[in-house]
C-alpha positions in Angstrom: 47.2 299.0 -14.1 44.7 300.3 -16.8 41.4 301.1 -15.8 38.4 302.4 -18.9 35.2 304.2 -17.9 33.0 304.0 -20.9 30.2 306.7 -20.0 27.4 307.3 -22.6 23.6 308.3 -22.8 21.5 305.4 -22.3 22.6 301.5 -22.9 25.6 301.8 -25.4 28.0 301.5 -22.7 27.0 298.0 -21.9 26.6 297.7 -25.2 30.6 298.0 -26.0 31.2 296.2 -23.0 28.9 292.8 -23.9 30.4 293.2 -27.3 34.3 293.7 -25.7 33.4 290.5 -23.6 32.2 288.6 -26.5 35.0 289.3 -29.4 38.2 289.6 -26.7 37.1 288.5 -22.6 38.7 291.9 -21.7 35.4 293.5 -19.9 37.4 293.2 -16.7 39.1 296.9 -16.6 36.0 298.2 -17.9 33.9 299.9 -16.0 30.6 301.6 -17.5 28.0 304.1 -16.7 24.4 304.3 -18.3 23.7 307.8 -17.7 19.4 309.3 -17.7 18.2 305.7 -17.9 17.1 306.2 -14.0 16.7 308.7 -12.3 20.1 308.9 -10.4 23.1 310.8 -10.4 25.9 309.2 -12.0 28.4 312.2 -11.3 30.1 310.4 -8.0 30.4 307.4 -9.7 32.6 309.3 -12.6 34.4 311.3 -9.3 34.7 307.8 -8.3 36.5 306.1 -10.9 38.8 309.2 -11.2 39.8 309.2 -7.5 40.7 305.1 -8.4 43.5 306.0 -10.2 46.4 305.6 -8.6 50.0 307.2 -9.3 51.0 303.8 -11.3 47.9 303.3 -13.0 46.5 304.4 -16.3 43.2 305.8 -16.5 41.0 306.4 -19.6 37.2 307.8 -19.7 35.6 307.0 -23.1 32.0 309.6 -23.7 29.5 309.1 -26.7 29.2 312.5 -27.9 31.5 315.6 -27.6 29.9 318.8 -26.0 27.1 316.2 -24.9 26.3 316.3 -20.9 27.9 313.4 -20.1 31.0 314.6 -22.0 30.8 317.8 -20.0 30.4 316.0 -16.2 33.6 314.0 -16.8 35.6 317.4 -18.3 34.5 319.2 -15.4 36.0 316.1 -13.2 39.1 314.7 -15.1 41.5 317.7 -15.5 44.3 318.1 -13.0 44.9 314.2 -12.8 48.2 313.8 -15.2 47.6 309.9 -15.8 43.3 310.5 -16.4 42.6 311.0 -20.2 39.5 311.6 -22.0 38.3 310.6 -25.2 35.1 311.6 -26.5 33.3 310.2 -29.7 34.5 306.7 -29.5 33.5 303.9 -31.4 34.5 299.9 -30.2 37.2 299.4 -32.5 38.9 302.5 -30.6 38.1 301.0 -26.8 39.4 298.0 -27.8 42.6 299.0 -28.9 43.2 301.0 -26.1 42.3 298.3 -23.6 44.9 295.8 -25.5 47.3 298.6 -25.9 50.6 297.9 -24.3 52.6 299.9 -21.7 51.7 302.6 -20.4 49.1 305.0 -21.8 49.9 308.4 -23.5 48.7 311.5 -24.7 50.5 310.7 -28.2 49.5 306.9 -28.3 45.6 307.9 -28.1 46.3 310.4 -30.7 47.6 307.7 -33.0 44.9 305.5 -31.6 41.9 307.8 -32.6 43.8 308.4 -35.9 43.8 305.1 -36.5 39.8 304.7 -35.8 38.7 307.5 -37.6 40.5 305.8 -40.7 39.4 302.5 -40.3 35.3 304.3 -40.6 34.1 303.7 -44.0 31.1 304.1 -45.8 30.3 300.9 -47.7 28.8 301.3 -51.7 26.3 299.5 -51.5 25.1 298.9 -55.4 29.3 297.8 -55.6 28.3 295.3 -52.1 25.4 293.9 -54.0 27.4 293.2 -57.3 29.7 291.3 -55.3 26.6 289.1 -53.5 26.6 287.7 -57.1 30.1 286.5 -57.0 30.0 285.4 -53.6 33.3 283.5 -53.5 35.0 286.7 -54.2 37.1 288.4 -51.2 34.5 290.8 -49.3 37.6 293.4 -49.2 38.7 293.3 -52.7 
C-alpha cells in the first residue's frame, strides 16, 4: 500500500491536499502535518507515520523547503527504513504523480518523477501572454 506524508510550514499541506481532493479524489493515502501553526509537537506524528509502514508498503514524506526544520525532523526520522523516502521541495504536480504512480515506489522512479516536475516549472512571458489575450481563440500553449 502507498502511504504520502505531506509535512510543510504552516497550511500548504492542506493546501495540496484540498487541491489533490478536488482535481483527482485521491486525499485518501495522504496524510498531512501543519507544522508551528500551534503550539504542538508534530515530531511523533512524523515517528508515527514512519513506524506505519509496513514491509509491503510504500512510504513517501513530501517537505516544503530543503534544509528547512521540518525537512530536518523527518531526515533525522526516515533513514534506516528501506521502503520510507523523502522528497523535499515538492510542488503538486510532483505529489500527484507519485500518488497515481503505479507499482511499487523506487528510488529511480522519484528521480524521474522530480525530473519530470522540475521540467514541467515554467516561467510564463507575460507581454507574449497578453498578446495572445487579443487573439483569444488561439491555443493558450502555442
Amino acid at each position: 500500500m502507498k502511504k504520502i506524508l505531506i509535512a510543510t510550514h504552516g497550511y500548504l499541506a492542506d493546501g495540496f491536499k484540498s487541491s489533490i481532493s478536488l482535481l483527482t479524489g485521491g486525499e485518501d493515502a495522504l496524510t498531512t502535518i501543519c507544522a508551528y501553526v500551534d503550539e504542538s509537537d508534530y515530531t511523533e506524528r512524523i515517528q508515527a507515520f514512519v513506524d506505519s509502514i509496513g514491509p509491503d508498503d510504500d512510504g513517501v514524506i513530501f517537505t516544503d523547503i530543503y534544509g528547512g526544520s521540518v525537512c530536518q525532523k523527518v531526515a533525522l526520522i526516515a533513514p534506516g527504513h528501506d521502503n520510507v523516502f523523502h522528497i523535499s521541495g515538492c510542488n503538486l504536480g510532483l505529489i500527484i504523480e507519485v500518488l497515481f504512480a503505479p507499482g511499487r515506489i523506487t528510488k529511480e522512479g522519484l528521480q524521474a518523477s522530480i525530473e519530470t516536475a522540475r521540467s514541467t516549472m515554467q516561467l510564463v512571458d507575460t507581454e507574449e501572454s497578453s498578446s495572445a489575450a487579443e487573439g483569444a481563440d488561439d491555443d493558450f500553449f502555442d
